[in-house]
C-alpha positions, 0 to 999 in steps of 0.5 A, a space after each residue: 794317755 787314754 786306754 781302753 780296757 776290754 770287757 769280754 771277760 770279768 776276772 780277766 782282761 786286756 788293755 790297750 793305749 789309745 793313741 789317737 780316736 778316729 771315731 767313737 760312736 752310738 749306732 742303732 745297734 752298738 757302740 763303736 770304737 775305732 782307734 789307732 794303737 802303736 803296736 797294733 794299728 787301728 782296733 775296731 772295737 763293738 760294746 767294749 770287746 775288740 773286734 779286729 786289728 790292723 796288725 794281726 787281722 789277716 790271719 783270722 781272715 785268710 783261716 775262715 775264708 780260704 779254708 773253707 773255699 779251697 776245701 770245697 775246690 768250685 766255689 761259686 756262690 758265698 754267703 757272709 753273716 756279719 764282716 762289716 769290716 770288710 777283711 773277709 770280703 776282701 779275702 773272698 772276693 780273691 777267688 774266681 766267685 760268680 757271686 757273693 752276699 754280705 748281710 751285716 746288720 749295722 749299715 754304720 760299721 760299713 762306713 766307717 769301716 770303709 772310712 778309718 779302716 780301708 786296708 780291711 777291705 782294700 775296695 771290696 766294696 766295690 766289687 761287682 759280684 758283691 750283693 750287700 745286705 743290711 739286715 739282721 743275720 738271723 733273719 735273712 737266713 730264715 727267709 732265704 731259706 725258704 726263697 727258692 733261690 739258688 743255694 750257697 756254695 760257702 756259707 762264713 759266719 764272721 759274727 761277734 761274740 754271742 753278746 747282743 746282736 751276735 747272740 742270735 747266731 749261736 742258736 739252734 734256729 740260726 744253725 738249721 736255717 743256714 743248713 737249708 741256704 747251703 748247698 748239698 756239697 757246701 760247706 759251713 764256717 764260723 767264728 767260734 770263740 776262744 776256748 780257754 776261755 770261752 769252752 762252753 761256746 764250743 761245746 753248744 756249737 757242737 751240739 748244735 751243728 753236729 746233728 745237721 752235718 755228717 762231718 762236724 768239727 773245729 780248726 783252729 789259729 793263734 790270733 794275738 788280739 784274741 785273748 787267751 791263745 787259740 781262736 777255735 772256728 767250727 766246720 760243717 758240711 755233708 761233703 766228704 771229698 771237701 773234708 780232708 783233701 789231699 795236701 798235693 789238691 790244696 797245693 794245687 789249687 792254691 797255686 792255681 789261685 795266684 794270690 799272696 797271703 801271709 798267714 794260710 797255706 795248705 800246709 797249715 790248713 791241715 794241720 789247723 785241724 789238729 787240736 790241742 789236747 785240752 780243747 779235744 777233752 773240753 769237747 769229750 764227755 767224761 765219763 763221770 758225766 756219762 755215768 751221771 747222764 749228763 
């Protein structure tokens, strides 16, 4: 019986059973793997290092899409870095959008995506507010931002590790250009890591974004097939109205919504942005540091 060991880390690591491939490959840009795990469903796997899974994948999705659409209350324009599964998209589309740009830079993982993994985007492919870009994130941002079009309510950052192609998305320069795409009352997410193990991610993330936004900070969800605990997603927006929004706001919003989820509910939505301890001290200076001026 075949396993596929995972390679994000290299003291530590994750193992799952193949039960049957449906599709491994070497695209322009990464090696895929799509297989299918009797616990988990079909895995989705990028250069080695899970990306989704059937069996616990709504709850990343539902945590960076609706927190970030319901906080802001009249979302109308998105923009999607990366999410070539398609999950994100699917949980975007659920609200009354005027439109929405999906830039994924392997037209590959699209397809096949869409072919062995079709629950993730369940036909968002095919909606009609979809604009889907095959580009590299990084540079789409840089040139959108000086486009004069029209800004983006929502910005979600669904990338892969900052390894290879997803590095570039974790950079001061990916970070300021997005900032000039987003509207002024907009409001900016992103995948983020897991910080038991991945605390130095979180740490330039909030060196980065923290001096573009007057509001900065994380949220947070347990996703099992993310190693390590607690998956951390980064927030950023200058609008202080979609930073803390009453819990009877969220209620009534995400009833208005109508939609089914499994995971997000307003209630969770404020309490994701409450912490552990560790990941709050992983983010303080201590004072060692101060006094060493670092």
């Amino acid at each position: 019986m075949k396993h596929f060991k995972e390679t994000l880390y290299d003291a530590v690591c994750q193992e799952y059973r193949i039960d049957k491939m449906y599709f491994e490959s070497k695209t322009s840009h990464q090696h895929l793997m799509i297989f299918h795990n009797a616990q988990l469903g079909r895995v989705m796997t990028l250069d080695g290092i899970v990306q989704t899974t059937e069996a616990d994948e709504f709850i990343y999705h539902e945590m960076l899409a609706h927190v970030p659409m319901l906080a802001h209350g009249n979302a109308k324009r998105i923009l999607i870095i990366g999410g070539g599964d398609g999950g994100m998209l699917r949980e975007v589309v659920k609200h009354p959008i005027d439109h929405v740009t999906q830039v994924e830079i392997d037209q590959s993982v699209v397809d096949m995506a869409i072919e062995f993994l079709p629950k993730h985007s369940n036909g968002a492919y095919q909606d009609p507010r979809l604009n889907l870009v095959i580009d590299d994130g990084f540079n789409f941002v840089k040139n959108f931002a000086n486009s004069g079009e029209a800004k983006f309510d929502v910005i979600i950052s669904d990338s892969t590790d900052p390894i290879g192609p997803g590095e570039v998305l974790f950079t001061d320069d990916f970070y300021q250009y997005a900032k000039q795409c987003l509207a002024d009352d907009g409001v900016m997410v992103t995948q983020n890591g897991v910080p038991f193990f991945q605390a130095d991610e979180l740490q330039n993330t909030q060196q980065r974004m923290s001096s573009l936004y007057s509001d900065m900070r994380f949220y947070c969800a347990p996703v099992p097939s993310y190693y390590g605990g607690f998956m951390t997603f980064a927030w950023g927006t200058d609008n202080t109205g979609a930073s803390a929004p009453e819990l009877s706001v969220l209620q009534q919003r995400f009833s208005a919504l109508g939609i089914k989820t499994r995971y997000y509910n307003p209630a969770i939505h404020g309490a994701s942005f409450a912490l552990p301890q560790y990941v709050i001290d992983s983010l303080t200076p201590s004072t060692d540091n101060i006094e060493n001026g670092q």
